[in-house]
N, C-alpha and C positions, 0 to 999 in steps of 0.2 A: 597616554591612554591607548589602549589597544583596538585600531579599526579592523571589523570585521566586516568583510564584502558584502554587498546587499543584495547578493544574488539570492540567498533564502527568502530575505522578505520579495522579494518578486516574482516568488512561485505563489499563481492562484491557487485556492483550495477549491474543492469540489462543493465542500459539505456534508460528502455519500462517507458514510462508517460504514466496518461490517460489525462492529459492535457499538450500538447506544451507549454514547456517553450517559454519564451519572451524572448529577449535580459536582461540584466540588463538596469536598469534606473537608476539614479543617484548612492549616495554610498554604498556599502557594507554595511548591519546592523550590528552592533556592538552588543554587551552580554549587555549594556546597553537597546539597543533597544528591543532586545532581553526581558528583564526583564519585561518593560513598557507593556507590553503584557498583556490582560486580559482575561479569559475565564472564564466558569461555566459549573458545570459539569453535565453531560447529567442525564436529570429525568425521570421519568418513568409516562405516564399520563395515565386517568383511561380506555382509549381507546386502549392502545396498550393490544397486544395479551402476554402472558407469555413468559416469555425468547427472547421476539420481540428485545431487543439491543445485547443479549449476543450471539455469533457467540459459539453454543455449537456442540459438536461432532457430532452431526446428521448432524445439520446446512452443516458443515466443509464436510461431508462423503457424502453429498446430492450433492458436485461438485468435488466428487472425481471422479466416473464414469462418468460423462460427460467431466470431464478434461482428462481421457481416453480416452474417446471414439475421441475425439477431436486431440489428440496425433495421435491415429491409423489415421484418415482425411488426414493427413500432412506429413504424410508417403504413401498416395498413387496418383498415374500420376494424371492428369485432368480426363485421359481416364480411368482410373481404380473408378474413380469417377463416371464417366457418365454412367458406363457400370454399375454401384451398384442399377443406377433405374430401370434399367431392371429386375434385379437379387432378389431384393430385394422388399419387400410389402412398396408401399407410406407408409402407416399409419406408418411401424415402421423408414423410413426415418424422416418423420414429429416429430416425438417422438425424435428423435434424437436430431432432429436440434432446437426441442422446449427448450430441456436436454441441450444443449452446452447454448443457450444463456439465458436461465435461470439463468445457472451457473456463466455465464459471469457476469451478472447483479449483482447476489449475489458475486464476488469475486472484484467486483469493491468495492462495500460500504464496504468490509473488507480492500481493501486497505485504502479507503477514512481513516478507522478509525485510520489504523494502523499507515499511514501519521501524521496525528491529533495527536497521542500520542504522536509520536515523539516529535514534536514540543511543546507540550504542558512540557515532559520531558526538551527540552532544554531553555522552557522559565526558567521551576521552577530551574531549574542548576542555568541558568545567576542571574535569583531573588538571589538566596540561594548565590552565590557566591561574587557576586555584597555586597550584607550585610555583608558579611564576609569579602570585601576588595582584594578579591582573581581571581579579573574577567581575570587575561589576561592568564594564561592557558589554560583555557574552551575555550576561544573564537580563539586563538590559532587549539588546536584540532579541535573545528568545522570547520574552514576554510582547513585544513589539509583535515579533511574527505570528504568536498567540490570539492576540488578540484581534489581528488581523483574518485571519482564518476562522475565526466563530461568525465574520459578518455573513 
């Protein structure tokens, strides 16, 4: 039988979606279903800007201080809030709060992608394993790791 490393099931889950799961609907997909899967891989057209798909270290450091500044937020009362627009110049409030959700936006489409690969990895698994005759371990694991991440 085919071991697969347990490095996936010992990644903790959050819990945090940026979309609400559903209930399930009918059955469980299987490493079959799983395989059937078809994607193509992302192109680059003559309109996007340089490095426009690849999340590079600026990219990545551009919502690092806003995920800061954003931290410090949530560590202070309502009232220590309220009192920051007295204390503090609108402009660099605005600046702030342009900074966090900016961020947000850009650390969304990082998750989107990083979502995406995953699944794109566990299609190519079930493919690759499926042809190898070798499906029910993989599909095994992933339901392990499933259920493990709803706790």
């Amino acid at each position: 039988m085919l071991q697969i490393p347990n490095a996936l099931a010992s990644v903790e889950r959050t819990g945090l979606e940026l979309v609400k799961k559903r209930k399930p609907r009918g059955r469980i997909a299987t490493m079959r279903d799983y395989a059937k899967i078809s994607f193509e891989p992302w192109t680059r057209g003559p309109e996007m800007k340089p490095g426009e798909l690849i999340p590079s270290n600026e990219a990545l450091l551009n919502c690092a201080i806003p995920s800061r500044m954003a931290y410090a937020v949530m560590l202070r009362t309502k009232k220590q809030l309220v009192d920051m627009f007295d204390e503090i110049d609108l402009e660099h409030i605005d600046n702030m709060m342009a900074s966090i959700a900016d961020a947000a936006e850009r650390l969304k489409s990082i998750v989107c992608m990083l979502e995406a690969a995953d699944m794109r990895l566990l299609v190519a698994a079930s493919a690759n394993q499926i042809a190898k005759g070798k499906a029910q371990g993989l599909a095994k694991r992933r339901r392990t790791f499933a259920k493990q991440s709803r706790r």
